[in-house]
PLY file of the C-alpha trace (Angstrom):
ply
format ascii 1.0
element vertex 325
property float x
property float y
property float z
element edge 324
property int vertex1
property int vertex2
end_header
-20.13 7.83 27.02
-17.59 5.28 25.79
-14.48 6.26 23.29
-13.41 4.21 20.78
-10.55 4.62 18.27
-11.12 2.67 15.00
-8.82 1.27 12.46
-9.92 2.71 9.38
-9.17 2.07 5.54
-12.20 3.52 3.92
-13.86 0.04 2.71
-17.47 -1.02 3.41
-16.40 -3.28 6.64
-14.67 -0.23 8.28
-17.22 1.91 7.76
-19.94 -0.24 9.21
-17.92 -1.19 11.66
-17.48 2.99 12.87
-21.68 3.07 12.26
-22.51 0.03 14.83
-20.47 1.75 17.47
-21.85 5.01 16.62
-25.49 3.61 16.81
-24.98 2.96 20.89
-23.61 6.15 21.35
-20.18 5.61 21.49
-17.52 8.66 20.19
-15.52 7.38 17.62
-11.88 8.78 16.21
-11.20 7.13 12.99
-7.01 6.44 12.38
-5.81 6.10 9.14
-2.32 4.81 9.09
-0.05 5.52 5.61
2.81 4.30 4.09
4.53 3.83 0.52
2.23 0.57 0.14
-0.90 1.96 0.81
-2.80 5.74 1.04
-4.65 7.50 3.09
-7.09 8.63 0.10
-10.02 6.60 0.40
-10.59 6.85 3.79
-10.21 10.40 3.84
-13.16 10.34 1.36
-15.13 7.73 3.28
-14.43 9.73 6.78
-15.79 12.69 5.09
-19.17 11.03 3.60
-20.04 9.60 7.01
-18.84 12.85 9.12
-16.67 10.97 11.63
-13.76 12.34 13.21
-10.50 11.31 11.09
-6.63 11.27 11.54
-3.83 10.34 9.41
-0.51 8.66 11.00
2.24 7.85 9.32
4.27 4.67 9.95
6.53 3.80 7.19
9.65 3.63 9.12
8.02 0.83 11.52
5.91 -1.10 8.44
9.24 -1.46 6.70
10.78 -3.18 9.30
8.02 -6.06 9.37
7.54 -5.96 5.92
11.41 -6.63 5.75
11.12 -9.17 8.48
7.42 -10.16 9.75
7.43 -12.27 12.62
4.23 -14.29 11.61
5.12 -14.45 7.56
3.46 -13.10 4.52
0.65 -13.93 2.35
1.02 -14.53 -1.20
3.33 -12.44 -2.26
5.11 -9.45 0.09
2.05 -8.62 2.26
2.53 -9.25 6.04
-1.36 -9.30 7.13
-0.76 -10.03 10.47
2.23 -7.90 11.46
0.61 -5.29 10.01
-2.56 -5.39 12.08
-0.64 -5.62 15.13
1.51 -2.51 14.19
-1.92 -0.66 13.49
-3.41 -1.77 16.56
-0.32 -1.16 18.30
-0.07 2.58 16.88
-3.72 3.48 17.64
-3.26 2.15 21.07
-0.46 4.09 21.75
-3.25 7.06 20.67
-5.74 5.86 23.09
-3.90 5.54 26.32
-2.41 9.35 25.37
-5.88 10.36 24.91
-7.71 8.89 27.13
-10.02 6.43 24.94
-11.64 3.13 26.05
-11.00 0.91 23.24
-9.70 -0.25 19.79
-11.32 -1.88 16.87
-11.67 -2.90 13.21
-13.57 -3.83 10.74
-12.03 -7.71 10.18
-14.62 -10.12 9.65
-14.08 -13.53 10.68
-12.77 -16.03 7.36
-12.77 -13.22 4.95
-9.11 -13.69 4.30
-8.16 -17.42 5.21
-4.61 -16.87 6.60
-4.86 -13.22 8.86
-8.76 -13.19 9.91
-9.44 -16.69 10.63
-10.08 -17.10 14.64
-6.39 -18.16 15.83
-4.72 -15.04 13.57
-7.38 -12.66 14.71
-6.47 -13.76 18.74
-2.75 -13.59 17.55
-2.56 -10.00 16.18
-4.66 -9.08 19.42
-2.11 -10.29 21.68
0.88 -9.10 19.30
-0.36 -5.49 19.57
-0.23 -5.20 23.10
-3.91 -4.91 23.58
-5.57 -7.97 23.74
-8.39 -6.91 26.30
-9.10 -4.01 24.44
-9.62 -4.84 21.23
-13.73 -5.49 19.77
-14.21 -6.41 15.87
-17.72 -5.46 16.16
-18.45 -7.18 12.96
-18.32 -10.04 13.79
-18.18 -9.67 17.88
-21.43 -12.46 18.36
-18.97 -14.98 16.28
-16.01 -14.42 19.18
-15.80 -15.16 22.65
-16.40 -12.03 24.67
-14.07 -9.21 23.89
-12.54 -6.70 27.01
-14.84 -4.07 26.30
-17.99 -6.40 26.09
-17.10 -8.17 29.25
-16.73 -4.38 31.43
-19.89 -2.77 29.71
-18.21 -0.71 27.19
-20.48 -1.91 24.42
-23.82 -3.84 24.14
-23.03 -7.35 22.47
-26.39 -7.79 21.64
-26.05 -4.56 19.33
-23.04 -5.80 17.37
-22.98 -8.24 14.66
-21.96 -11.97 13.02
-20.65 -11.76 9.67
-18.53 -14.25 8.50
-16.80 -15.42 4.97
-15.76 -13.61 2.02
-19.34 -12.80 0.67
-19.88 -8.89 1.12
-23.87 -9.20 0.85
-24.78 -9.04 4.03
-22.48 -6.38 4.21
-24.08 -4.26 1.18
-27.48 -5.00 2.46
-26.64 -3.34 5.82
-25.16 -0.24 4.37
-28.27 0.38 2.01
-30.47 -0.14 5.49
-28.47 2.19 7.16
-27.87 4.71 4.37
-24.68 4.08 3.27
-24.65 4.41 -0.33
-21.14 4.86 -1.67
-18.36 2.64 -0.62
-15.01 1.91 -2.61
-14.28 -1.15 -4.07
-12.45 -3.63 -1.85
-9.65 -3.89 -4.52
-6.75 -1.85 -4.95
-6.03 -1.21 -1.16
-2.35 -2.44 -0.23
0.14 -2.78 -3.08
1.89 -5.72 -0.95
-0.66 -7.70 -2.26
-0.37 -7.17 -6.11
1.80 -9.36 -7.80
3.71 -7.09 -9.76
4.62 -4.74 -7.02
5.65 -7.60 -4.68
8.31 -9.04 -7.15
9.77 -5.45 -7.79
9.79 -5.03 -3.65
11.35 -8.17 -3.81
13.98 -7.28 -6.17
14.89 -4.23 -4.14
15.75 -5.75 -1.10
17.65 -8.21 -3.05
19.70 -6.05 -5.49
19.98 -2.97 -3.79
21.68 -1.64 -0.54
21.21 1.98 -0.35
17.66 3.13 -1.23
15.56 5.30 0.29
11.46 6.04 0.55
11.10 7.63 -2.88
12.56 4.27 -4.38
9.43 2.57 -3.09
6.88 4.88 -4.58
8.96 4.51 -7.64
7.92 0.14 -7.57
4.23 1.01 -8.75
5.06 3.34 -12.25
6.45 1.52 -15.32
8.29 -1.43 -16.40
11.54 -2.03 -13.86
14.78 -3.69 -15.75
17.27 -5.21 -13.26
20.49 -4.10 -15.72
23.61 -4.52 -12.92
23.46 -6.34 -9.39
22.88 -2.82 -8.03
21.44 -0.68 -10.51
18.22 -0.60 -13.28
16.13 1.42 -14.99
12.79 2.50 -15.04
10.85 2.95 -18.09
7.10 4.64 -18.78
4.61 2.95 -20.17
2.47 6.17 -21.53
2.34 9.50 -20.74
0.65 9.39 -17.35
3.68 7.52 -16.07
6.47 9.23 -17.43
5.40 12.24 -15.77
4.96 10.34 -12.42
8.79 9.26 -12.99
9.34 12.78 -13.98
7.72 14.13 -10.93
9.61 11.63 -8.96
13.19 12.27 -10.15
16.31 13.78 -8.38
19.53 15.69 -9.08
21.13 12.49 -8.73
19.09 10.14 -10.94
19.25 10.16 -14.87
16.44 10.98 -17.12
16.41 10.07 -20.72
14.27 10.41 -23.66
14.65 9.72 -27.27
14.99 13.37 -28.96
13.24 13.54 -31.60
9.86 10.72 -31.60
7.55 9.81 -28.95
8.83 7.60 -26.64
9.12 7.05 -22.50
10.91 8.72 -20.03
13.32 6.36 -18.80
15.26 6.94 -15.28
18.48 5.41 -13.63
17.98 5.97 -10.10
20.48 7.28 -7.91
22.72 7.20 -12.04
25.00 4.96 -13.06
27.88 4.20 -15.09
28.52 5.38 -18.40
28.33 2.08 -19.84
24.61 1.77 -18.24
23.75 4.52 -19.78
24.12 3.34 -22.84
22.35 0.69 -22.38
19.53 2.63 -20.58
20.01 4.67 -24.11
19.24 1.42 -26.34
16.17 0.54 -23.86
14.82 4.01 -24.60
14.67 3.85 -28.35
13.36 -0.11 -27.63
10.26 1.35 -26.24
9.54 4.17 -28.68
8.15 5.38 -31.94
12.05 5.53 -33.66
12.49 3.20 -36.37
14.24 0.49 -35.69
16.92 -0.32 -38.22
19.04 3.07 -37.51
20.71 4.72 -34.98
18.80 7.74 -33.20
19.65 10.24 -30.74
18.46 10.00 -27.27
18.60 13.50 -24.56
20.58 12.99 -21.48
19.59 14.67 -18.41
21.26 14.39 -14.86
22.42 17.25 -12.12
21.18 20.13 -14.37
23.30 19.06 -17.35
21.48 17.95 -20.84
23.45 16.25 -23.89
22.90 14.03 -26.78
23.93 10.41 -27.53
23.65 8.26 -30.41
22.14 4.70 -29.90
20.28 2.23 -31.46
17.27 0.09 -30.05
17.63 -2.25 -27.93
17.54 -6.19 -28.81
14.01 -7.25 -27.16
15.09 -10.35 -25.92
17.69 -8.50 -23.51
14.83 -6.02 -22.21
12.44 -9.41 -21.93
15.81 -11.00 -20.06
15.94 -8.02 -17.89
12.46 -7.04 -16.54
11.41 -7.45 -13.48
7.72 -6.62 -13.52
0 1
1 2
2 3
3 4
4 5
5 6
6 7
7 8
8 9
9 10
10 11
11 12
12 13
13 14
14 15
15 16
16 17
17 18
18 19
19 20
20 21
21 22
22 23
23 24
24 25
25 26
26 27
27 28
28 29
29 30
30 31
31 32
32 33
33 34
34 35
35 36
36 37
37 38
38 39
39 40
40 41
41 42
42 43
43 44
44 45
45 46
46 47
47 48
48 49
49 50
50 51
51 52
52 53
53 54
54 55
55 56
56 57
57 58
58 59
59 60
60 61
61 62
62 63
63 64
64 65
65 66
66 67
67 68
68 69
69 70
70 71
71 72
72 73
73 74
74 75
75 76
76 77
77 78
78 79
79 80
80 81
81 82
82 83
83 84
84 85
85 86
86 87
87 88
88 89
89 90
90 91
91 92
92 93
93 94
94 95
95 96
96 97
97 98
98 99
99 100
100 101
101 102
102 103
103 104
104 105
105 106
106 107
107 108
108 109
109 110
110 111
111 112
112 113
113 114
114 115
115 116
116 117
117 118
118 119
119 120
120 121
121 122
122 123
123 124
124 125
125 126
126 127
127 128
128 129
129 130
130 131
131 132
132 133
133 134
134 135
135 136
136 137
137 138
138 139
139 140
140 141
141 142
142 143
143 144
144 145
145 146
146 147
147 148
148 149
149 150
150 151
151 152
152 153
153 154
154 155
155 156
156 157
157 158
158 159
159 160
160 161
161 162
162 163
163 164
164 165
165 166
166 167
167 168
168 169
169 170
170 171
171 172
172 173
173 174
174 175
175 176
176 177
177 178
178 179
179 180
180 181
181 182
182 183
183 184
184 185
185 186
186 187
187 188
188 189
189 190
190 191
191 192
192 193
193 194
194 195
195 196
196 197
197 198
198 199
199 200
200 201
201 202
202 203
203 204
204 205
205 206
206 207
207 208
208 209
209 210
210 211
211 212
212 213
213 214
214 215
215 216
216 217
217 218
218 219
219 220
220 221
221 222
222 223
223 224
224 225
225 226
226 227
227 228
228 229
229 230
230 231
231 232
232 233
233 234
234 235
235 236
236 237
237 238
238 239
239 240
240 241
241 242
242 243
243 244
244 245
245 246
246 247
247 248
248 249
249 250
250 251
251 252
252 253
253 254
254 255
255 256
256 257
257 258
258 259
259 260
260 261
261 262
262 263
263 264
264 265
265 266
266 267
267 268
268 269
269 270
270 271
271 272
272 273
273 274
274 275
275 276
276 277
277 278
278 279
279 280
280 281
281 282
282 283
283 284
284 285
285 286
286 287
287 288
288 289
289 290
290 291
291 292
292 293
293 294
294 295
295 296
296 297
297 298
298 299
299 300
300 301
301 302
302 303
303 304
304 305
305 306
306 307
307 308
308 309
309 310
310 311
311 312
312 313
313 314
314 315
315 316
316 317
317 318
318 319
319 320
320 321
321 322
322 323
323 324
């Protein structure tokens, strides 16, 4: 019997990409890799609904580097497709040779996304990884020349599919043939690819020398004001996300809140200088319930010390001047 380790987000084309292998008998380990940009959480769920072996591997350290500096460039905005396939196929490989599996592959489909799954990329990334003989997108295998494990019997090519384009019928007609009735959304998978995120990623590497992997899981909760060259703020946008920033805060950062009206939790990462905390102080009261036309009192917390400052709100043209995203 053939093994086959399987790049695996959790979306419809992974998932019936792990079912047409499993259909000729082949044993199938499904890798999940994680980092800051995008979770492990839906696949975990999707692993568990189809009952195929699953593993989790992180790989921040190595995705930041080609996120920082991808050799075949980005997408839109900060997402390095093709890099990042390549590191993925690269990672699982490493898995298969230690294990002793037969093959990788995916669930790409040929033109879904113009730039990293037309022909040329999909060829690229295969030969970036360090694997190109070993890699099989059996979605859209009868589309592409003979893969490595076609061509030495691994898999039957007759068995394995041609989808091609964006449309996901064919897809979703498939999975209700084959039983597959709950699939997430194909939205909402890597935050490189939401504009947003990307210019607050953007303004990190930019502004900022010294930050760490908790600063990057900080980029997707609440509005981000660029204050100082090297320093902002972070402000919540409704109770959800000021406990995220709460839950996400240090003995070095500092947390404020206006004392006595609703209002966001506000951070300084990594703190700051008095005079930004004043103006992180303003920015508070700008975003809360206080009246406007008075000075209020804000709470001040940092290194297990709390105090009180008086402040008034913020001018909204300097906040609208200072955001970021």
């Amino acid at each position: 019997m053939s093994k086959a380790i399987g790049i695996f987000s959790g979306g419809l084309d992974s998932m019936l990409s792990v079912e047409t292998l499993r259909r000729q008998g082949i044993e199938v380990l499904a890798v999940t890799f994680e980092t800051p940009f995008f979770s492990s959480k839906r696949a975990i769920d999707s692993a568990r609904r189809l009952g195929v072996p699953h593993r989790v591997v992180d790989i921040t350290a190595e995705h930041l580097e080609i996120v920082k500096n991808p050799r075949f460039g980005r997408g839109r905005y900060m997402n390095p497709c093709m890099d990042c396939h390549a590191l993925m196929f690269k990672k699982a490989g490493e898995i298969m040779e230690a294990e002793g599996f037969d093959f990788l592959f995916s669930g790409e489909v040929l033109g879904q996304r113009p730039f990293s799954q037309n022909r040329q990329a999909l060829e690229q990334v295969a030969k970036a990884s360090g694997y190109p003989d070993r890699i099989l997108r059996p979605l859209s295998a009868q589309l592409l020349p003979p893969s490595g494990p076609e061509l030495r019997g691994l898999v039957d090519r007759s068995r394995l599919l041609a989808f091609k384009g964006r449309s996901r019928k064919p897809q979703m007609e498939l999975a209700r043939t084959w039983g597959i009735d709950h699939y997430p959304s194909p939205a909402g998978g890597c935050l490189l690819t939401d504009p947003g995120f990307s210019r607050r990623l953007k303004d990190l590497f930019e502004n900022e020398a010294c930050w760490d992997v908790r600063d990057l899981h900080l980029l997707s909760v609440g509005r981000h004001l660029r204050i100082q060259a090297s320093k902002k703020v972070v402000v919540g946008r409704n109770r959800e996300e000021n406990e995220k920033i709460g839950a996400l805060a240090r003995e070095d950062d500092i947390l404020l809140s206006v004392a006595r009206y609703p209002g966001p939790l506000v951070m300084i990462p990594h703190g700051g200088p008095e005079e930004l905390v004043e103006i992180a102080a303003s920015i508070c009261l700008r975003y809360s319930d206080a009246p406007k036309e008075k000075p209020h009192q804000v709470r001040i917390r940092s290194g297990g010390r709390e105090w009180l400052v008086d402040s008034t709100p913020c001018d909204p043209s300097l906040t609208d001047k200072w955001i970021v995203g």
